[in-house]
N, C-alpha and C positions, 0 to 999 in steps of 0.2 A: 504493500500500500504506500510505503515510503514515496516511491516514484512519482503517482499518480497525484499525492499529495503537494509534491514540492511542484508538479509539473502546474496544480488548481495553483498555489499560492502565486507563480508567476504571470498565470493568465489573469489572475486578481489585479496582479499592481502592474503589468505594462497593458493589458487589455489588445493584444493584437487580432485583427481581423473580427471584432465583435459580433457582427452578423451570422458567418461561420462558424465559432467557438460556441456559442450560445446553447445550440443543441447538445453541443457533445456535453457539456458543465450540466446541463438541464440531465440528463442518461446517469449521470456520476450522484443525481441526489438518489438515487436506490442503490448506490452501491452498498458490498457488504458488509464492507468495516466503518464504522461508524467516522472513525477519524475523517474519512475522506467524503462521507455525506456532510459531514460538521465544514468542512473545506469547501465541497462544492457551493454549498449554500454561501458560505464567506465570500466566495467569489462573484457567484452571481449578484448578490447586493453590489456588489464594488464594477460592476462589470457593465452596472445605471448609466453610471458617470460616460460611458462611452456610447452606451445605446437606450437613448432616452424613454424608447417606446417599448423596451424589453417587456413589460408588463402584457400591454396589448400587440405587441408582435409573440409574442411566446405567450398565449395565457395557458395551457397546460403546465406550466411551475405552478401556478398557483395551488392549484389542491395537494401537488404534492409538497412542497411548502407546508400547508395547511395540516397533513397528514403527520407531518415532521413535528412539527409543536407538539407531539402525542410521543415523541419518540422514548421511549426508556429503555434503552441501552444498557445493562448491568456493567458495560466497562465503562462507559460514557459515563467517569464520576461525575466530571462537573456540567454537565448537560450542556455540553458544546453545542448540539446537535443540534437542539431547540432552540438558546439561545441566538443560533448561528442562522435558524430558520425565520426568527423573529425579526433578524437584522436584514434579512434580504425581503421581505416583504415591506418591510419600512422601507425602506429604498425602490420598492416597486411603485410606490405610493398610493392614486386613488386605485390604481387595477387590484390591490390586492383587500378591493372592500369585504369579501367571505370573509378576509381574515378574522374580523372584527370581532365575533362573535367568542373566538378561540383565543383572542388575545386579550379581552376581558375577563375571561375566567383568569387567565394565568395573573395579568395584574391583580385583581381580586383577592389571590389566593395568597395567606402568608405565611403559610408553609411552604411554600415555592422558594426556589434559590433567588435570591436577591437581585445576581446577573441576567435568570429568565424575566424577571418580574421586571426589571429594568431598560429591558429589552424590548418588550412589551408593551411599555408604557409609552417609551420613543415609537413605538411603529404607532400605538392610537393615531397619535399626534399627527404622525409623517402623512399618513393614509390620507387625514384630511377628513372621516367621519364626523360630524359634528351632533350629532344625533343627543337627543336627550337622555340616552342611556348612557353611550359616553361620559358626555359634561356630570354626568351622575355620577360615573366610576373613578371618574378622574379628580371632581371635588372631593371624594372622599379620602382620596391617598396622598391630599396634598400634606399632611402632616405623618406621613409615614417616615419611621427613622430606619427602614431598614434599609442597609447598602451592602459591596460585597468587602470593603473595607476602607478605612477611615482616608484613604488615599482617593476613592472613588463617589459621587454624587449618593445623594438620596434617592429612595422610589418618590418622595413626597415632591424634592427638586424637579425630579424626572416629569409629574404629574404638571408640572408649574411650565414647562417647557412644553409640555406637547398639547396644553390649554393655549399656548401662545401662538400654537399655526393656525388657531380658528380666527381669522380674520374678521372685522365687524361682528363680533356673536352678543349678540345685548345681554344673554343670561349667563355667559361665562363671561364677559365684563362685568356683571353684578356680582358675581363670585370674587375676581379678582379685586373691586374697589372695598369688598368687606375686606377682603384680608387683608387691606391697608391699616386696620385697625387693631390689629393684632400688638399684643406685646413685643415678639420678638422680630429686633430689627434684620434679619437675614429674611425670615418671612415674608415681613414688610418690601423689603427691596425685590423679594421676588417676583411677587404680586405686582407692582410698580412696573419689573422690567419688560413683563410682559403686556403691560394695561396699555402699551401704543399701538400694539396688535388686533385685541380683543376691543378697544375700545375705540377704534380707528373714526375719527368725524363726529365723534359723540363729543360734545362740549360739558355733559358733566367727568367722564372719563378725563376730559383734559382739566377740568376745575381740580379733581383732586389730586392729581400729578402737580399741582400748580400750588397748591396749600402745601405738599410734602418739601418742597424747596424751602421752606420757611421750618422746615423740623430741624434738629441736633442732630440727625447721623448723618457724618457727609457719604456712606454709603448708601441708606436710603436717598440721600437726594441726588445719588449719581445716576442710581437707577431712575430716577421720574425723571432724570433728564435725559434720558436717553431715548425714553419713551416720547417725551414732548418734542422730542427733534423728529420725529414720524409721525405725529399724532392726527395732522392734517396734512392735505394737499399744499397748503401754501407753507406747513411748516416742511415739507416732506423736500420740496423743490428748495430749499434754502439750505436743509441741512442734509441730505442723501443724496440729491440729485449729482452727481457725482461726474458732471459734464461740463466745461469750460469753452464759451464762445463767446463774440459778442452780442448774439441774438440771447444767447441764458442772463449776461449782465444787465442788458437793457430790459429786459421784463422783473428782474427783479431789484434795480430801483425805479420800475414805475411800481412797483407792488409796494415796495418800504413808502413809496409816498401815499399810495392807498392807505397802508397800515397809519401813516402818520396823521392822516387826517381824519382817524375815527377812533376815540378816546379806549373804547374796550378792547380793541384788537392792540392795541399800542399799549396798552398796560399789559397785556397780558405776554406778548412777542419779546420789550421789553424784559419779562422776568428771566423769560426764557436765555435771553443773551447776556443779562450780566449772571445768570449762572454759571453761562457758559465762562465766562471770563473768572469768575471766584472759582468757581470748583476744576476747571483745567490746570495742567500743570505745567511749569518751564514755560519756556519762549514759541511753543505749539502755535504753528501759525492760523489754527482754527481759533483762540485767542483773540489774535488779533484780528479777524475777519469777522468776531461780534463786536468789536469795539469798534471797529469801523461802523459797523450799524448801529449801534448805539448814538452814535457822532451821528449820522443820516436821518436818527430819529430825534435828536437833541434830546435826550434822555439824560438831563444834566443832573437830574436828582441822583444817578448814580454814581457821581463825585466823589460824595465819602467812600464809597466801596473802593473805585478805582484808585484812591486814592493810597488805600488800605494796601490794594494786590504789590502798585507801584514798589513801598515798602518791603515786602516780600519778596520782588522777584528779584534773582541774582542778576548784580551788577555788570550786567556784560552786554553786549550787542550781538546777537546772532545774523541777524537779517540784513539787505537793504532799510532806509527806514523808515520807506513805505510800508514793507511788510514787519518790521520788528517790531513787538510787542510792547517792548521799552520805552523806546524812540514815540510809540503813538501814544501811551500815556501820559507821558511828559507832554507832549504837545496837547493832547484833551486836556488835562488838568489847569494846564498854564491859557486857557481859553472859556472852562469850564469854570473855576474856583473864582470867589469874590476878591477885586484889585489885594485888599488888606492880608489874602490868604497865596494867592498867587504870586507875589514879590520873594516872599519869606519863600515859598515852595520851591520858585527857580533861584533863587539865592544858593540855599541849601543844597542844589542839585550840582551849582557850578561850582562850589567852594569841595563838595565832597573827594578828598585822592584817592579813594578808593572807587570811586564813578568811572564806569566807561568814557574814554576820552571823548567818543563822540556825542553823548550824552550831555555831557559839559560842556562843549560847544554848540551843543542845541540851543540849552538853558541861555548858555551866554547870550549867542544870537536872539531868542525870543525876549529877553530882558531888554535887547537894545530894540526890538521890535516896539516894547512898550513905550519907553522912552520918558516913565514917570518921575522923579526923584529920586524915589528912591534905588529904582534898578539905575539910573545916570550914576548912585554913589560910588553903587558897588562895581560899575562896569572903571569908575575913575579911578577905584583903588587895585585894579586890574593891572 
């Protein structure tokens, strides 16, 4: 079996000739030895990625697939077989809806191994069933602790994830904004990370993603940001959209000026960017690409914060600085801040020797921009 085995794992991870291979891997889930049904199947799941329509171009896997979830083996200690059956049906995705009924019981069950159960759990999800018996089975495993060890996810996590491919589902977003209330913050965030999915266009889904940005765990609130950057169409093109022209620029600042001329969407897009700017890290030029809108939105109230990160971030220049992080806070600040806070502000920037040189030459420059008194003193004693 050795052979046949090393021959599946290859056809796994280079995937050649997919059309071809497909039947012969499909012939190899009845083989005898279990190792190499446990293989076959490992393969086939992986074998998606090449042939997308493997489901519905091959639907005879599926029952036997299906037949495999039943398999007990007496050498198959750790129920490869099954586990292995469960993962290529998840990766079959909707073609392999029979499965559903067989993959419910095994999630369900917890005397089951934690690896089939987990397994299981992921294919609900992948399949794409959304049915009430699902959302049924699924909310109840969300607080399951069992896993196959402390290195490895929850069933409960597992549950939290495959609730997340139901797209717009108004009763699994009602599941997922309760468990925002929950005591414990790993919960809380899971619930959240998912709520951009399940709660997709729903403006209460986005209300409480938008309250958890104002809680104390900055993991909870990294999750609701993550969510709030998908959570609509216009937040979805601003933060995912992942395409660079001039046709994507020019519609999205006629959009920032739509947003600015209507008080609720600009509070609320607003929160969303100076999170982005608090809760990112380093000189991340996503960063800097909310504080530009910020700037677009005149969002000045955000001053103390910006002024807060400023402090924080290490004194270097990374970017051009247009796009450095640095460089555009010092200039929001010194434009944003009141004349009596603003002098003091670029004072302190240009005086500091441990400031990026170009930084202090920024300061300096914007001081002689002003041309007040007080920045003349400090530019004399220059």
């Amino acid at each position: 079996y050795v052979v046949r085995l090393k021959a599946l794992a290859y056809i796994g991870s280079m995937k050649p000739y997919p059309n071809e291979i497909a039947p012969h891997v499909i012939r190899a889930l009845k083989d005898s030895n279990y190792n190499n049904r446990a293989g076959a199947a490992n393969t086939l799941g992986n074998l998606k990625n090449a042939l997308p329509n493997l489901g519905t171009q091959f639907p005879e896997c599926v029952p036997q697939l299906i037949r495999m979830l039943s398999d007990r083996d007496p050498d198959d200690k750790y129920q490869q077989v099954r586990r292995n059956a469960a993962y290529a049906l998840r990766h079959l995705g909707a073609a392999s809806k029979a499965a559903v009924p067989e993959l419910l019981k095994i999630a369900i069950d917890k005397n089951d191994l934690a690896s089939v159960r987990t397994e299981a759990v992921q294919a609900l999800g992948d399949i794409g069933d959304d049915s009430p018996e699902v959302v049924a089975v699924l909310t109840k495993l969300l607080d399951d602790p069992a896993r196959i060890n402390a290195n490895y996810p929850t069933v409960g996590s597992m549950a939290y994830s495959a609730m997340g491919r139901f797209k717009a589902n108004a009763k699994v977003m009602q599941v997922h904004i309760q468990r925002l209330k929950v005591a414990d913050s790993a919960q809380r965030a899971a619930a959240a990370a998912q709520l951009g999915t399940t709660g997709f266009g729903s403006l209460e889904a986005e209300k409480s993603l938008l309250e958890l940005l104002d809680g104390k765990s900055a993991v909870v609130q990294k999750a609701a940001l993550y969510s709030l950057e998908g959570i609509n169409g216009t937040h979805h093109f601003f933060f995912k959209y992942n395409v660079t022209s001039r046709e994507v620029d020019e519609k999205q600042r006629a959009l920032l000026e739509e947003i600015r001329n209507d008080a609720a969407r600009k509070a609320s897009f607003v929160k969303v960017l100076a999170a982005q700017v608090r809760l990112g890290e380093g000189n991340h030029p996503k960063r800097a690409d909310a504080l530009q809108r910020l700037v677009a939105l005149d969002a000045r109230d955000q001053a103390p914060m910006l002024k807060e990160q400023f402090s924080k971030l290490e004194k270097k220049v990374v970017y051009l600085e247009r796009r450095d992080l640095r460089m555009q806070l010092l200039r929001t600040l010194a434009a944003w801040l009141p004349a009596n806070e603003a002098v003091p502000f670029l004072i302190a920037a240009d005086k500091d020797a441990q400031e990026a040189p170009q930084v202090r030459f920024r300061a300096l420059a914007l001081l002689c921009e002003r041309g007040d008194a007080a920045s003349l003193a400090d530019i004399t004693n220059h």
